[in-house]
C-alpha positions in Angstrom: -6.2 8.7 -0.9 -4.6 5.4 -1.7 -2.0 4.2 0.7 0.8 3.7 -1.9 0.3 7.3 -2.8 2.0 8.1 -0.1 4.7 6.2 -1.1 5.2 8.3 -4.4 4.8 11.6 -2.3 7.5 10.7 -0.4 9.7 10.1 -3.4 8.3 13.4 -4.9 9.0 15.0 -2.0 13.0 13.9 -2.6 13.0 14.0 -5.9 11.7 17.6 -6.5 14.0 19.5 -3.9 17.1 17.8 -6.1 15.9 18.8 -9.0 15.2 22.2 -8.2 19.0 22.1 -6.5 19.9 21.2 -9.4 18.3 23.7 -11.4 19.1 26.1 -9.3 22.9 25.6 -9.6 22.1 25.4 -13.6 21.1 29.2 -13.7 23.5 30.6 -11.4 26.4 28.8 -13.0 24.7 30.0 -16.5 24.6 33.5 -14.9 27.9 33.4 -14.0 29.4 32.0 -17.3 27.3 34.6 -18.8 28.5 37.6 -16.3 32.4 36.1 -16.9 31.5 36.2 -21.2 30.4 39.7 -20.8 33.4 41.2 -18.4 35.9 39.5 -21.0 34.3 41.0 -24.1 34.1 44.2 -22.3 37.8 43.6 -22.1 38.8 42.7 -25.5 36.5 45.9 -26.7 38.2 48.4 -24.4 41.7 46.8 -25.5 41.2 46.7 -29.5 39.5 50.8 -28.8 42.8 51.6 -27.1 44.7 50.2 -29.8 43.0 51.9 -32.5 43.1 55.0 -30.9 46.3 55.3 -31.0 46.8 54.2 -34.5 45.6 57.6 -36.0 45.2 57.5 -39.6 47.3 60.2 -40.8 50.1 58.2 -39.5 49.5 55.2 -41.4 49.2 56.3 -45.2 51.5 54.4 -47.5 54.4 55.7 -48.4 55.7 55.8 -52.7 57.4 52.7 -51.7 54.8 50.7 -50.2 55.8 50.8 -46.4 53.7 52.2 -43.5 55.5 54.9 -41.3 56.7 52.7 -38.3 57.7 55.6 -36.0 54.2 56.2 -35.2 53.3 52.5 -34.6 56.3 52.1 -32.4 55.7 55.0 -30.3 51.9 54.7 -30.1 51.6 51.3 -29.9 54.5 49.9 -27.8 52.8 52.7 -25.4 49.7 50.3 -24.8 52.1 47.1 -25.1 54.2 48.8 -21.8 51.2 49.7 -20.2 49.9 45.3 -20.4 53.1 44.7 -19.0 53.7 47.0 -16.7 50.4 46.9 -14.9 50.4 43.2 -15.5 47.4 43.0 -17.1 46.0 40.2 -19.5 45.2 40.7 -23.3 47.4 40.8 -26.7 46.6 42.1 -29.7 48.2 42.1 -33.3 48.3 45.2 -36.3 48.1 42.8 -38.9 47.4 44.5 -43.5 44.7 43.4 -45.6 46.6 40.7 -46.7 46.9 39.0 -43.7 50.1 40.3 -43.4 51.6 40.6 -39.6 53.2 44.8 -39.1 53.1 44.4 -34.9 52.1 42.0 -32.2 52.6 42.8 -28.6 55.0 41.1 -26.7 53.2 37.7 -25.7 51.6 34.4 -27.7 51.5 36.4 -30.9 51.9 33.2 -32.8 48.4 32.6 -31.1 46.6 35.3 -32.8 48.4 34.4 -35.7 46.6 30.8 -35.8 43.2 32.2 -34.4 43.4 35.1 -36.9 40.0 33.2 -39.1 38.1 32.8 -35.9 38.4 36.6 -34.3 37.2 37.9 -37.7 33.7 39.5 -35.9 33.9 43.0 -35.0 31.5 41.6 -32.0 33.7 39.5 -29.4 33.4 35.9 -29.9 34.6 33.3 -27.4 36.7 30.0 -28.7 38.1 27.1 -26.8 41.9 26.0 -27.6 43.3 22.0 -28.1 44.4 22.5 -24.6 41.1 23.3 -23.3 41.5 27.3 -22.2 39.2 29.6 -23.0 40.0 32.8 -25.2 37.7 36.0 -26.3 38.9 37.5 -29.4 37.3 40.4 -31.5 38.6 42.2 -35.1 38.5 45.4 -35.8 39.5 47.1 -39.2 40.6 50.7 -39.4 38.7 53.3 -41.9 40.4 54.4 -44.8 43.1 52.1 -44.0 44.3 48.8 -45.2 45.1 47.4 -41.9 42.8 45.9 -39.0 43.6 45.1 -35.1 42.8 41.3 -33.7 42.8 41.3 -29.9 42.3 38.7 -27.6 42.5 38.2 -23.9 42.9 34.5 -22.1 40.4 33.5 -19.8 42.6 32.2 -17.2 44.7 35.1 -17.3 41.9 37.3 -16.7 39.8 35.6 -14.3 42.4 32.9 -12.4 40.9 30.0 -10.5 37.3 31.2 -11.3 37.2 29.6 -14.4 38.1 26.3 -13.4 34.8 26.6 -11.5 33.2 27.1 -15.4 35.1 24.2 -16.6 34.6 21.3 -14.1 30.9 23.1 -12.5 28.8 20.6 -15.3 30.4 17.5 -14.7 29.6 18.3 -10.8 26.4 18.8 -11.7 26.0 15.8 -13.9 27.8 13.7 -11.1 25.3 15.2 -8.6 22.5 14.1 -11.0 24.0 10.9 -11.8 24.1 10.6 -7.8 20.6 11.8 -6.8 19.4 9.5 -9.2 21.1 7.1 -7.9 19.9 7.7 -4.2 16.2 7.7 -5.2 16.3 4.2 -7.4 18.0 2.8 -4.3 15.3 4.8 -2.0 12.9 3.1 -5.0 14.3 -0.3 -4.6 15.3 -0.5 -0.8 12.5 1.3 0.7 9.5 1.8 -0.8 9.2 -1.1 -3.2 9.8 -3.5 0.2 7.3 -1.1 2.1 4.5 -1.4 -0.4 4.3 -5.2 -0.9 4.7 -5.0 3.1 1.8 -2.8 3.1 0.0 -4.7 0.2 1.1 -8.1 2.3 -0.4 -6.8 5.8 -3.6 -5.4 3.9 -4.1 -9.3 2.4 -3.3 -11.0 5.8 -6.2 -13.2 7.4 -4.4 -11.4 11.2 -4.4 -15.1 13.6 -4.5 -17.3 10.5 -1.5 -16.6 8.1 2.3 -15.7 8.6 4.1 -12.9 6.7 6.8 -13.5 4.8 9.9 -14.2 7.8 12.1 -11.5 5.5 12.6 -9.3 2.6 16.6 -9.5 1.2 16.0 -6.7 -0.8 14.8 -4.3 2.2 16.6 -1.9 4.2 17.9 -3.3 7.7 15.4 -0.9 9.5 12.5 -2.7 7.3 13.8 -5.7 7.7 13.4 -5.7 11.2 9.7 -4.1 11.0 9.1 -7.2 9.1 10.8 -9.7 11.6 8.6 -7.7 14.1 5.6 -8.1 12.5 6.4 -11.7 12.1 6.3 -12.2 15.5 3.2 -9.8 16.1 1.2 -12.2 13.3 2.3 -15.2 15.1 0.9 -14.6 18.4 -2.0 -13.5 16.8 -2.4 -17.1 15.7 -1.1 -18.2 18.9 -4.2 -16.0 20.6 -6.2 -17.3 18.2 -5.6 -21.3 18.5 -5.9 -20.9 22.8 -9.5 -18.9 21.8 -10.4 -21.8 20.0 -9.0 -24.7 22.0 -10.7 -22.3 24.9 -14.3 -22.5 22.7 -13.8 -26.2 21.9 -13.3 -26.7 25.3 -16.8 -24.9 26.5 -18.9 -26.4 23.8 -17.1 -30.3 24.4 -18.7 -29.5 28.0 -22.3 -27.3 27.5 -22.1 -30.8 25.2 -21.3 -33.3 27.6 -23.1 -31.4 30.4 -26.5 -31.3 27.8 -25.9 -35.4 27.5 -25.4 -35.3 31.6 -29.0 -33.8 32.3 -30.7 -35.4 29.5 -29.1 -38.7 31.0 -29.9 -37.7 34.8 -33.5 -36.3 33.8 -34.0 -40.0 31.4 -32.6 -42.2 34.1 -34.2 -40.1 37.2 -37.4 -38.0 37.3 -38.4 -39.0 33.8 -38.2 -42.9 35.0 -40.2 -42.3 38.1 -42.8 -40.2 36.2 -43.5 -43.2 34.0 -43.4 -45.5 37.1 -46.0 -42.8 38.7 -48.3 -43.4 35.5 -48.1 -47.5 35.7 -49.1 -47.1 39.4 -52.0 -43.9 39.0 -53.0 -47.2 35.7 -53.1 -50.0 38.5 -54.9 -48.4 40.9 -57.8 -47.2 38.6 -57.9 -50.8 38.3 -58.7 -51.3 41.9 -61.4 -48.4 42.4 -64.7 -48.8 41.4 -65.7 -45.6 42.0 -66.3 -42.7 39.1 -65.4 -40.2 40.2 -62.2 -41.7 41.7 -61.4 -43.3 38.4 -61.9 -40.0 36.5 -59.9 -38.1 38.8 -57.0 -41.0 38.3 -57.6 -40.5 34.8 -56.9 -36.7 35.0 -53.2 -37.3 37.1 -52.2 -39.9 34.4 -52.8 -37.2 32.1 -51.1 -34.9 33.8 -48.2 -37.1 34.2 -48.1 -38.0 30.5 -47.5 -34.3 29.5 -45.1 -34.5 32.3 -43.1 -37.4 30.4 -43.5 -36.1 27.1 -42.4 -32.6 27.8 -39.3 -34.8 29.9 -38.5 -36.2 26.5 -38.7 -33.5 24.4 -36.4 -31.8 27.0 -33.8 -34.7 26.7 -34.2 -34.5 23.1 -33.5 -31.2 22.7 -30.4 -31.6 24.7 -28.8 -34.2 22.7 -30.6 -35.4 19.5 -30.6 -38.8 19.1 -31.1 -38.4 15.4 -28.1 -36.8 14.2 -26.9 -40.1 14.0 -29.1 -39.8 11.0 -27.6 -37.4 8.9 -27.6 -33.7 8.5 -30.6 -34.0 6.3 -32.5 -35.7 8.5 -31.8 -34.1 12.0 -32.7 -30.7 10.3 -35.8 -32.3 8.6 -36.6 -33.5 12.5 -35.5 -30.1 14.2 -37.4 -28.2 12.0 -40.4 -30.3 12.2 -40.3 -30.8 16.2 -39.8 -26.8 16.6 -42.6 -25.9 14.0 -45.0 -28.3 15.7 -43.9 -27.0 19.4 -43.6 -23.4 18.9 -47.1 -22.7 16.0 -44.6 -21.4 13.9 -44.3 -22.3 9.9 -40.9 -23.6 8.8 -39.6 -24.3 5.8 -37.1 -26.7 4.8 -35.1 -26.1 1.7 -31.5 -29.2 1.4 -30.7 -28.9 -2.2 -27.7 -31.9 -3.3 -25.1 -30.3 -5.3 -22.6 -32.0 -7.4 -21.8 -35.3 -5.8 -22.3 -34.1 -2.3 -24.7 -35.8 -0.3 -25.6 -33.8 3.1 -26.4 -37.6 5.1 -23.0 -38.7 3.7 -20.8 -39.7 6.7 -18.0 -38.0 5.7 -19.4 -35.0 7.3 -18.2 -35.1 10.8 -20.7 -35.2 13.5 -19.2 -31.9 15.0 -20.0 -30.4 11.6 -23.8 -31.7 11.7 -24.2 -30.8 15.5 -22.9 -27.0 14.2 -25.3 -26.6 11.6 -28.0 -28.6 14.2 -27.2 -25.7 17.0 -27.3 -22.6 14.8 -30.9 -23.8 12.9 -31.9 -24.2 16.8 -30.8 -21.3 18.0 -31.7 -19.3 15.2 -35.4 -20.7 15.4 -35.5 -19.9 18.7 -34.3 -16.4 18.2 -36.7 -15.1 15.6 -40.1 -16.8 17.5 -38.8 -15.7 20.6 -37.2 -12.4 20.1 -38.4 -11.4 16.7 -42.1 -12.7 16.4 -41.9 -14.4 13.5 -44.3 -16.2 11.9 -42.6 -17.9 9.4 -38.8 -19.3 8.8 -37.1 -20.5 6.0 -33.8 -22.9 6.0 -31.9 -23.8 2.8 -28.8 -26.4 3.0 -27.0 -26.6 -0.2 -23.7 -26.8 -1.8 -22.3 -23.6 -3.9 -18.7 -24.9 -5.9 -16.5 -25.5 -3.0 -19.0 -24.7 -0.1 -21.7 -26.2 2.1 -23.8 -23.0 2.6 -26.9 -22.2 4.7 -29.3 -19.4 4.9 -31.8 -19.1 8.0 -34.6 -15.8 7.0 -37.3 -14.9 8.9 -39.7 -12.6 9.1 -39.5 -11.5 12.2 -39.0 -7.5 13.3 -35.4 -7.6 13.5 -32.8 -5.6 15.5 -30.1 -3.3 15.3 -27.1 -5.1 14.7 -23.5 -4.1 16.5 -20.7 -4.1 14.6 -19.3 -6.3 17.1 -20.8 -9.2 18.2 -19.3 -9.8 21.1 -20.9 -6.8 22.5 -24.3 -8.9 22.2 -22.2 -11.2 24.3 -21.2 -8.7 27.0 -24.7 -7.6 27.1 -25.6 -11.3 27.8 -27.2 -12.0 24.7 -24.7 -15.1 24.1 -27.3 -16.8 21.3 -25.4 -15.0 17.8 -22.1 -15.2 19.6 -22.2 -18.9 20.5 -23.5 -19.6 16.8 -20.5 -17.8 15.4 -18.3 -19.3 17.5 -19.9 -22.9 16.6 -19.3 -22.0 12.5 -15.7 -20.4 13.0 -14.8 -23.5 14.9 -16.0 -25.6 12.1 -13.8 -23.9 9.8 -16.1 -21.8 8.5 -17.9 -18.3 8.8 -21.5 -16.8 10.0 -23.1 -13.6 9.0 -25.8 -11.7 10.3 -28.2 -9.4 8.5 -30.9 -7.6 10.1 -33.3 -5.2 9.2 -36.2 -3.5 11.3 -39.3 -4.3 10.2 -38.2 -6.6 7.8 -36.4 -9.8 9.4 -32.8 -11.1 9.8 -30.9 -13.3 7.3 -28.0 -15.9 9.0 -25.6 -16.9 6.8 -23.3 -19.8 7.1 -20.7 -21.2 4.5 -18.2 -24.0 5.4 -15.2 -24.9 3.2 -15.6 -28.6 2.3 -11.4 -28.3 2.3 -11.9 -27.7 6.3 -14.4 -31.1 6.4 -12.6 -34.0 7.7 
């Protein structure tokens, strides 16, 4: 799983509660409207049945001169009008003709049912909503036989109180909740996990001992803020622990260096010196003796002493190269020419000039050509030595930006740690020192082996880091 995924599960994870809070209050405050819709039609129905109950027919036939018999209507009706009021109870209603005439209202906002008269014209209930925002269920219902109908109607807020204030204001709460959960996450968005993501995406990229993080993030929560200024400080002691390792390394390869010049300059100036003086003197005395035997004998210690003075050289030579003065072309050439000759092992040298870069160039510093010098030598060493090879190949070229060489062998290999300081712990200090050598140069060494099959150093050096 990808790391910023769990970013977004975090802001599901917010996200999804609110909205099912929010759906959740949707259906019970739709329940409720609904349950509060139904108990007021209920209402109106039981009121308008009442109403007509009481409004029998036979009382209500037209007389020769066109009025109704009001006795009834005043005796029957006002009954149900004096029960509203005395029990207190919400609801009016209205006897109105065919016409649209008015015959009775009960006592209250009669006037009202007078204006609503076109909109309570279903014999189901039907809710409306007045100018002033209150909310009314009205129903019509017509008498057989007769020419007159009943309109009744009850007020929400009569019938229900305070709870339908709850109806009216609950969706803007809920839309202001909305408006505010959606506010909370794009500031969760923006404050938190957009700074923690190009944190993590920042830390993922970051060379740890080499580069800095940004120092701070305006955008970021304090709390981030100060995991960044942390981290800041973490990164920079990493390249504090990582400048004393490599003023520590430069230190103890300045003096393996200057202690290499030291024995190579005691062993030239001291036993190699007296070896030589040894030969002139075994040379001057053959000329004194006249005997065969003697001479040949002579012969055989001047011999002896030769190898002596030539392996003394080769030994001082090793140590410090005198021709890396040379060039990097030409110490390799001479490394890998020496080493082939001493050790019976075939190596091939492969320096290829890229564009306008020229490997005997001074430019390259002499630490960079005693780098590349160490790791061929070490490397040779290695795969005669360790891996029984038979055969070595060295290329030296430039690649765009890059001077890049590849040691392969085809030797028996090894099983490479992941580490390779544990090599070093184990006292095999050869890969180590070689990687320390390139990092210190500004550049990089890999190491690929294979049983059976050989190992393959790499090196590449930024020409950007060659002063």
């Amino acid at each position: 799983m990808r790391k910023e995924g769990l970013l977004y599960q975090l802001i599901t994870a917010l996200l999804v509660p609110a909205l099912l809070a929010l759906v959740l209050a949707w259906v019970v405050y739709d329940q409720f409207e609904k349950s509060m819709e139904s108990n007021a039609n209920n209402y109106v129905e039981n009121l308008v049945d009442s109403v007509a109950a009481r409004l029998d027919s036979k009382k209500w036939h037209v007389q020769p001169d066109g009025t109704y018999m009001k006795k009834p209507l005043d005796e029957d009706v006002n009954s149900i009008a004096a029960v509203l009021k005395e029990m207190n109870l919400p609801g009016m209603f209205a006897v109105f003709r065919k016409d649209g005439t008015l015959i009775y209202g009960s006592p209250g906002k009669v006037n009202f049912l007078v204006d609503w008269v076109n909109s309570f014209d279903s014999p189901t209930p039907v809710k409306v909503r007045s100018k002033g925002g209150d909310y009314f269920t009205g129903m019509f219902y017509s008498i057989p036989d007769e020419n007159i109908y009943i309109i009744g109607a009850v007020s929400w807020k009569m019938l229900f109180g305070s709870m339908v204030l709850l109806v009216t204001v609950w969706p803007f709460i809920m839309g202001t909740l909305a408006i505010i959960t959606i506010l909370a996450i794009y500031l969760l968005y923006e404050k938190v996990i957009l700074p923690l993501r190009e944190l993590d995406e920042e830390v993922s990229s970051l060379r740890l001992g080499y580069d800095l993080p940004d120092v701070s993030a305006p955008e970021a929560v304090p709390e981030l803020q100060q995991l960044r200024s942390t981290f800041v400080v973490l990164a920079q002691s990493a390249i504090d622990k990582e400048q004393l390792s490599r003023d520590y390394i430069t230190d103890i390869v300045k003096v393996q260096e200057e202690e290499r010049e030291r024995i190579s300059r005691e062993i030239h100036d001291g036993p190699l010196q007296d070896v030589t003086a040894l030969v002139q003197r075994l040379r001057l005395l053959a000329l004194d003796v006249s005997d065969e035997q003697t001479i040949s004998s002579l012969e055989n210690a001047e011999k002896v002493a030769m190898i002596g003075v030539k392996e003394m050289r080769e030994f001082c030579n090793n140590l410090t190269p005198p021709w890396l003065d040379l060039g990097l072309r030409h110490s390799l050439a001479e490394l890998c020419n020496r080493m082939s000759s001493q050790l019976g092992v075939q190596i091939d040298l492969d320096v290829e000039d890229g564009d306008d870069c020229d490997y005997d160039d001074e430019s390259l510093p002499a630490s960079l050509c005693l780098a590349f010098y160490r790791v061929v030598q070490e490397s040779i060493n290695n795969s005669v030595h360790h891996g029984g090879a038979t055969f070595i190949s060295v290329q030296l070229e430039k690649r765009g930006d890059r001077i890049t060489m590849r040691i392969e062998d085809n030797g028996k290999g090894f099983d490479m740690p992941d580490d390779v300081q544990e090599l070093r712990v184990q006292g095999h200090r050869g890969l180590s020192n070689m990687k320390e050598r390139m990092r210190l140069a500004g550049g990089s060494l890999e190491i690929t082996s294979t049983l059976g099959i050989g190992t393959i150093i790499s090196c590449e050096v930024p020409l950007q880091t060659v002063e």
